[in-house]
C-alpha positions in Angstrom: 15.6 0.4 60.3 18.6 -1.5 60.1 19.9 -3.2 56.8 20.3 -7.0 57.0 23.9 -8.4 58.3 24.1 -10.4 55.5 23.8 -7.4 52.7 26.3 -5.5 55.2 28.6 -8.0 54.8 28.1 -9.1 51.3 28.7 -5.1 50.6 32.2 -5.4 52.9 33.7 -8.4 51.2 32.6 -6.4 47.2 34.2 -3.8 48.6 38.0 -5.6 49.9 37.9 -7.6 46.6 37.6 -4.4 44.5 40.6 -2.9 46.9 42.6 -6.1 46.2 42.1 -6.5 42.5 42.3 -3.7 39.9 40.7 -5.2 37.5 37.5 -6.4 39.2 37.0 -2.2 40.7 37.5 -1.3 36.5 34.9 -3.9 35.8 32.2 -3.0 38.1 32.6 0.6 36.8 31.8 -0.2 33.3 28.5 -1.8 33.8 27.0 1.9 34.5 29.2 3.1 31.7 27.8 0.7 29.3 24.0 0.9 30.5 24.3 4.8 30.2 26.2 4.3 26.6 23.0 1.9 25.4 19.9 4.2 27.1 21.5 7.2 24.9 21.9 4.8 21.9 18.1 4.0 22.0 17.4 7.5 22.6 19.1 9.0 19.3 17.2 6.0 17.4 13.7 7.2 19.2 15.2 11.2 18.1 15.4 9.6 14.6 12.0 7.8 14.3 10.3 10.5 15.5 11.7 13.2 13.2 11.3 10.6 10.2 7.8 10.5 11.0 7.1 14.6 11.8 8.3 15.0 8.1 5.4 13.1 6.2 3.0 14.2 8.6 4.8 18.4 8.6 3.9 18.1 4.8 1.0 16.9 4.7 -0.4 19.2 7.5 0.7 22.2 4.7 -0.9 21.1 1.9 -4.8 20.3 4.3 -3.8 24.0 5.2 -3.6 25.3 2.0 -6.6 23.9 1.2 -8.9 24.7 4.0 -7.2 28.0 2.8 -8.4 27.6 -0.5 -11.7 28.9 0.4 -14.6 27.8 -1.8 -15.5 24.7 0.3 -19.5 26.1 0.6 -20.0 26.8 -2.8 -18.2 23.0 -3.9 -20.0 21.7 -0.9 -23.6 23.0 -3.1 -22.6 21.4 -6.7 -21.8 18.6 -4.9 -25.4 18.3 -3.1 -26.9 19.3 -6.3 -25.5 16.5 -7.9 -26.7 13.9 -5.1 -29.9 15.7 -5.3 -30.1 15.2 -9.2 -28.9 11.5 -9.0 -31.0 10.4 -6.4 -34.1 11.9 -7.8 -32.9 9.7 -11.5 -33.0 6.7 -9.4 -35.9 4.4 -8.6 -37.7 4.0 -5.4 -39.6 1.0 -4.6 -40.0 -0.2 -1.1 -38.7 -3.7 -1.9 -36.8 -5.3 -4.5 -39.3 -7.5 -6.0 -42.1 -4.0 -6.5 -39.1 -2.8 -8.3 -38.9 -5.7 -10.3 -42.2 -5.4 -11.3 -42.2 -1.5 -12.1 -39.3 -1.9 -14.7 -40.9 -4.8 -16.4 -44.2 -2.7 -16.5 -42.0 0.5 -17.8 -40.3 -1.8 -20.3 -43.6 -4.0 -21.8 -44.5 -0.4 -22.7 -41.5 0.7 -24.1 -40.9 -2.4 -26.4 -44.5 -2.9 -27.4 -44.4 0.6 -29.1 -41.0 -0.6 -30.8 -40.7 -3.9 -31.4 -42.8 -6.3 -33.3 -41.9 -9.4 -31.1 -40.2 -9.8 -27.8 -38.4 -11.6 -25.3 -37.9 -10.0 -21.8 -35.6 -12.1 -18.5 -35.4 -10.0 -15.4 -32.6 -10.9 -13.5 -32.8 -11.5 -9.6 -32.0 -8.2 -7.6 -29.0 -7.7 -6.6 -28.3 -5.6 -3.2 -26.1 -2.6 -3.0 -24.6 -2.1 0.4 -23.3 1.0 -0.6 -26.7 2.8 -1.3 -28.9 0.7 0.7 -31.3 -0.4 -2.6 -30.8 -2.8 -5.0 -29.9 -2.9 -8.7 -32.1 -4.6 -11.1 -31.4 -6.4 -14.4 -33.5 -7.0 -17.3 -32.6 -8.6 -20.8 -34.2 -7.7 -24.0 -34.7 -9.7 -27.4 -36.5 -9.0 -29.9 -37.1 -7.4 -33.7 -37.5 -3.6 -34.3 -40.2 -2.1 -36.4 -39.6 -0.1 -39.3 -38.3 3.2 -37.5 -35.4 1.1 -36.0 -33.5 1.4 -33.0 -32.6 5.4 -32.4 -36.7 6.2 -31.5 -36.3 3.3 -28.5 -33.3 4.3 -27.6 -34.6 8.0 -27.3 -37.8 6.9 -25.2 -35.2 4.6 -22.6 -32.5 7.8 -22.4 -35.0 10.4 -21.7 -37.2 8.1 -19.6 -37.4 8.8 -15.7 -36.0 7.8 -13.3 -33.3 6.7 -15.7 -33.1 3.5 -17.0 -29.5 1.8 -17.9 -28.4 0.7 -21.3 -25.6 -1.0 -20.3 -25.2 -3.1 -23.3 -26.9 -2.8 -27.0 -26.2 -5.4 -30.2 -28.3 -5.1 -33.0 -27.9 -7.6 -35.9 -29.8 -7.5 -39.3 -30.5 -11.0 -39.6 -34.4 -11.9 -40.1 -35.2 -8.3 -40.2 -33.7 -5.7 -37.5 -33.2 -8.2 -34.3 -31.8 -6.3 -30.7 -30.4 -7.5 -27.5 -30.0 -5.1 -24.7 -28.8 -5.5 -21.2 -30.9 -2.6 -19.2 -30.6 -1.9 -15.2 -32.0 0.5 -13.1 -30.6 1.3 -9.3 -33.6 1.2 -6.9 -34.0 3.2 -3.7 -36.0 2.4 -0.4 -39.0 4.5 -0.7 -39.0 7.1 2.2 -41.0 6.2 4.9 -43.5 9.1 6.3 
């Protein structure tokens, strides 16, 4: 295949003007000169980069060594499944929000008619928690204490289960022994058979 008689002679007249002038040869032999100077350059700055970022990563590849190293990870592994075990069996199950709604205001009616002489109960709505897939439910108590006072409630609530939250407690001695606590309990789905 023959080249084109125009790129032929395009190629003959580049190559009498470079014979002619100096200058113009010097010229056309930088342009490799500087394209070979500039790929290098943005090699040495890739060369950088990359050992900047093997540095962070080098370190931090010693330290998940040392501690897969460490040993132990079955035995921490059990305390730590224990621990979900013991928490989720503290927690309520209901298989919707409302049911458990109505299982802590049955549990509390109990505990406050035993304690208090009159009462006030609110149960907030449920609220949802994404993270556990359940809901967390609210209730407000008002009311006056009997004689024993407030340690013999609080007992019964703390070693009630599943656990039931005293999130917040004020107890005033106006008209007698009054109380307002702010209870919650975090509520399961039941497990379906």
């Amino acid at each position: 295949m023959r080249a084109p008689t125009g790129i032929i002679e395009a190629i003959a007249r580049l190559r009498d003007e470079t014979l002619a002038n100096p200058r113009l040869a010097a010229l056309l032999m930088l342009v490799p000169l500087v394209l070979v100077i500039h790929v290098g350059l943005l090699t040495r700055d890739a060369l950088e980069d990359a050992r900047s970022d093997r540095n962070p990563l080098a370190r931090r590849a010693a330290r998940l060594e040392a501690l897969a190293a460490s040993g132990g990870w079955t035995e921490a592994i059990g305390r730590e499944e224990a621990t979900l075990a013991r928490w989720q069996s503290q927690a309520w199950r209901a298989s919707s929000a409302d049911l458990a709604a109505a299982d802590l205001q049955t549990t509390l009616r109990a505990v406050i008619a035993r304690h208090l002489a009159w009462n006030r109960m609110k149960l907030a709505p449920a609220e949802e928690l994404k993270a556990v897939g359940g809901w967390r439910v609210r209730a407000e108590v008002n009311g006056r204490l009997r004689e024993e006072g407030v340690l013999p409630m609080l007992q019964e609530l703390a070693e009630h289960s599943p656990r039931i939250i005293v999130e917040q407690l004020l107890v005033s001695a106006q008209r007698g022994q009054t109380i307002t606590m702010q209870l919650s309990v975090v509520v399961l789905p039941e497990d379906k058979p």
